[in-house]
N, C-alpha and C positions, 0 to 999 in steps of 0.2 A: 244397165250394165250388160256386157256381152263377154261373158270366162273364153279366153283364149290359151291356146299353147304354142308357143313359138320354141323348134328347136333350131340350135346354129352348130354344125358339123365343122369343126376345121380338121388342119393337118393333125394336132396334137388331142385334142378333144371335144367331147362331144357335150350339149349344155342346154340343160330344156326351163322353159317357162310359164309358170300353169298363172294368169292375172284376172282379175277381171278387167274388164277395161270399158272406159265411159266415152261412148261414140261421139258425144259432145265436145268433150273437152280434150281428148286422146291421156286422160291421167289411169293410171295403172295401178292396181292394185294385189301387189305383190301377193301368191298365196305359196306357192313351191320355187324354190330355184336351187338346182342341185349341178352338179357338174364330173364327169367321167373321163378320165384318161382312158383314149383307145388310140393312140398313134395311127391311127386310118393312113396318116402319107409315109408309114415306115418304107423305106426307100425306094420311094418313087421317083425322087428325084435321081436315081442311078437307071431305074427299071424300065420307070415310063407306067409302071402298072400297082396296081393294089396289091397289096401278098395279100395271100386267102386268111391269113392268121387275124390281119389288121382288119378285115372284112369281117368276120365271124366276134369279135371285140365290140367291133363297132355295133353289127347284130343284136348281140347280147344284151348292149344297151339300149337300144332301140326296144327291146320288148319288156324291160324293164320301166322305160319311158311311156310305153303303149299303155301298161298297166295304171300309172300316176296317172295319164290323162285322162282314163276311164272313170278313175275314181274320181277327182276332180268335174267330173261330167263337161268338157271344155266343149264349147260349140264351134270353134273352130281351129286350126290347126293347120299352122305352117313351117315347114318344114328347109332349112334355106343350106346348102351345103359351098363348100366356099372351096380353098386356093388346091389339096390334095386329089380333089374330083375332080375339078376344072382339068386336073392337066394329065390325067391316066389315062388311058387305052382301055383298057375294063369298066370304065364308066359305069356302063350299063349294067353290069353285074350288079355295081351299088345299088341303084337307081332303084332295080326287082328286088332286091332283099327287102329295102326301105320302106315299098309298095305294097307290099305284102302283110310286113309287121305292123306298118303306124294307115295301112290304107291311102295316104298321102304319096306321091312322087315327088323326091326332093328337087329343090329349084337349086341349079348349078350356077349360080350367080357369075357375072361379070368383079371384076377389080372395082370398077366404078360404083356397082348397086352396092357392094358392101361395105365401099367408103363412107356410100349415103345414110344405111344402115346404122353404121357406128358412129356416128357425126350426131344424128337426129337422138340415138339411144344416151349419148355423153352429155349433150349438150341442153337438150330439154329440160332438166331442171334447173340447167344454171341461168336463164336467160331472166333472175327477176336478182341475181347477185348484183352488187355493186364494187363488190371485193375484187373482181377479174373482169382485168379490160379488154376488150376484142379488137382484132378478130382474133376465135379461139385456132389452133392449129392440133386436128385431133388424132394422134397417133393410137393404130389398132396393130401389136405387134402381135402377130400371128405364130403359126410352126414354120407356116410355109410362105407367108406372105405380109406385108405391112404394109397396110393403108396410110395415106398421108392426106388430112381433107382439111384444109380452110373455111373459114365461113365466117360469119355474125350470127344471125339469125336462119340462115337458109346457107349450102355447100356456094362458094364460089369456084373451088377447085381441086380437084380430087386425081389421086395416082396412086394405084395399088404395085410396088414392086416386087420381084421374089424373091427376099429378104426375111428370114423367119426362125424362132430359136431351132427349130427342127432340122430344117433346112442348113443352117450354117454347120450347127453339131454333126450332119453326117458329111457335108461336101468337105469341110476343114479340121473336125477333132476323132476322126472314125481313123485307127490303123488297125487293120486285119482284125475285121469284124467288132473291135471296143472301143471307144470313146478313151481316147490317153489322158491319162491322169498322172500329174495335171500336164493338158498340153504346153509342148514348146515354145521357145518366142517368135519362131520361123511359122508355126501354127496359127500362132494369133495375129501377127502379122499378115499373112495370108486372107484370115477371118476379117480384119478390118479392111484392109483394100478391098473387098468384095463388098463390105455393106460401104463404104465411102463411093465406088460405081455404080451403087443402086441411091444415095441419096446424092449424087449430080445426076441420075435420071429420072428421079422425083421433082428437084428444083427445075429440069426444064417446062413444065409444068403447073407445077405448085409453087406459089409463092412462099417458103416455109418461113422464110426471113423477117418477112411483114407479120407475122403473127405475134401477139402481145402475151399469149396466155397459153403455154403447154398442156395441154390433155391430155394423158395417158393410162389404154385401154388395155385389156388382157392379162393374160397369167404371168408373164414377166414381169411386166410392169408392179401389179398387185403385190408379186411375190417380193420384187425388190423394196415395195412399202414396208411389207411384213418386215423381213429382214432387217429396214432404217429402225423401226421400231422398236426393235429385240422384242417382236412378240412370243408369249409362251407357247400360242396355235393359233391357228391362222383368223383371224377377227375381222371381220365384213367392215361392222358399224364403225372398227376403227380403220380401216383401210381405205373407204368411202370417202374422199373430198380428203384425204392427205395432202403433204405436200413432202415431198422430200426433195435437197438442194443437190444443186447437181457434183460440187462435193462429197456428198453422199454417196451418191449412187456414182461417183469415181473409184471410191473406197470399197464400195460392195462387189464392183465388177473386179477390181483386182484381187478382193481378196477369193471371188470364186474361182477366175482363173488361174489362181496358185493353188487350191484346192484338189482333194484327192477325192477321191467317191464318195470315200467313207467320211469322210471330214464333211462334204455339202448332205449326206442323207444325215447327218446330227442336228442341222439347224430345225428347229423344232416347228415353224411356219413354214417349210419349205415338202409340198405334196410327192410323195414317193415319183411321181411320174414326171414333175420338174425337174431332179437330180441329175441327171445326165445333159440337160440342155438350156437349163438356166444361166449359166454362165455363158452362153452366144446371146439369149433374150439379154441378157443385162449390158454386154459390150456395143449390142441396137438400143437399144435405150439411150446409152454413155457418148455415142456416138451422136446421135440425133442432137442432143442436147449441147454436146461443142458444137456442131457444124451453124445451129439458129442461134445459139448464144444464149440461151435457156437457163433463168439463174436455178430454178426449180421445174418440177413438173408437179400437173394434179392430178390425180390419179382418182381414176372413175370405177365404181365396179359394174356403174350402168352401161352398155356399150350395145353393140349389134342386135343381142337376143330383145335386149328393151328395145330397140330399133324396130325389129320386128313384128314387135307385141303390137305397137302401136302404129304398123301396118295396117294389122288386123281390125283396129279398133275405128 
């Protein structure tokens, strides 16, 4: 066995993972998995650039995380940062803070490696199921970004678009400086035309139609499990291999986008830092699933960082 740490930095938050892992087999064995809201891509999509505030956040956790892997004694450590870095001008700033606290230089991944990533983390245990027939089609709905990867056994085809709950929340539900509550129809209207131009820019690409078995990764996703559920806090073990119908998750999209703030920080599963932008992840979701014809999705909470792990391994 060789104890690994793998962290995954997105637009929205930042998510580490302390396993061992068996070189032989690539099986994992979970020991920490914790996860931090730091908005890192607070509007970079307007800027171009990192604010100092989402940099100094994201920091914070980083040495927090520096700390766990110490104690854990990991022997190795990867660090993989995704769609928020990929596209700022300050990059580099990131890059040194990073360097500094966890000793590691974050890798600024491609759209493509992080589809791979999330594909390999989702889909590895499912591959002895008989319940879910392939090929799987594995959605990683991001802040800033959404991976779409096909496969069986191995990616046949992969498209990361910029489509992402963070992202939609400041380009379509942001007037003068707050998130309107609840947005207009002109709003969501607006919000859906833009992810409906990033999934006919995914299908040229990805076959998403052929897919047999929806997967779905990330905090939207999960958080919309929670919600189908009426859980009383948020529950891994039962969020893990869900299914919610895409009825469902029609229901839950509408009913956040009728929601007031205060109304979506009541639901009791839903993480202080989701609030504000779960209702764009939920309408990617709702969307995805008319456009393939998705009677359900399965919702993974294995995805990238497990990708990762078993990188490493």
């Amino acid at each position: 066995m060789t104890r690994v740490a793998a962290v995954d930095c997105g637009t929205n938050s930042i998510r580490l993972l302390v396993a061992d892992a068996d070189p032989a087999t690539g099986e994992l064995v979970e020991l920490d998995r914790r996860m931090t809201i730091v908005r890192l891509g607070q509007g970079v999509d307007r800027t171009g650039r990192l604010a100092p505030e989402a940099l100094e956040r994201t920091f914070a956790a980083c040495r927090e995380y520096a700390e766990i892997v110490k104690e854990h004694g990991a022997e190795r450590l990867r660090f993989v940062a995704t769609s928020a870095s990929r596209d700022a001008e300050n990059r580099d700033e990131f890059v040194r803070g990073v360097l500094d606290i966890l000793g590691v230089e974050p890798e600024v991944i491609t759209g493509d490696q992080e589809a791979e990533f999330s594909f390999t983390g989702a889909t590895r245990e499912l591959a002895g199921s008989d319940r879910l027939d392939r090929p799987y089609l594995v959605v990683d709905i991001g802040g800033g970004s959404t991976e779409f990867v096909v496969g069986d056994d191995h990616v046949r085809a992969a498209r990361s678009v910029d489509v992402g709950c963070v992202r939609m929340t400041e380009r379509h539900l942001v007037r003068d400086g707050a998130v309107t509550d609840p947005p207009s129809a002109a709003q969501i209207a607006a919000m859906r035309a833009d992810i409906e131009r990033a999934l006919d820019l995914a299908e040229q690409t990805v076959p998403l139609r052929e897919a047999r078995t929806l997967v779905g990764l990330a905090g939207s996703v999960t958080t919309v499990s929670a919600i189908a559920q009426d859980l009383p806090e948020y529950d891994s073990a039962r969020i893990h291999h869900s299914r919610v119908s895409r009825d469902r998750v029609r229901e839950i999209t509408d009913r956040l986008l009728r929601s007031t703030h205060a109304e979506r920080a009541a639901i009791p599963s839903l993480h202080p830092g989701r609030v504000d932008v779960i209702a764009a992840g939920a309408l990617v979701l709702l969307s995805i699933m008319e456009r393939i014809g998705a009677e359900e999705v399965v919702v993974s909470e294995h995805d990238i960082l497990d990708g990762i792990g078993w990188s490493l391994a």
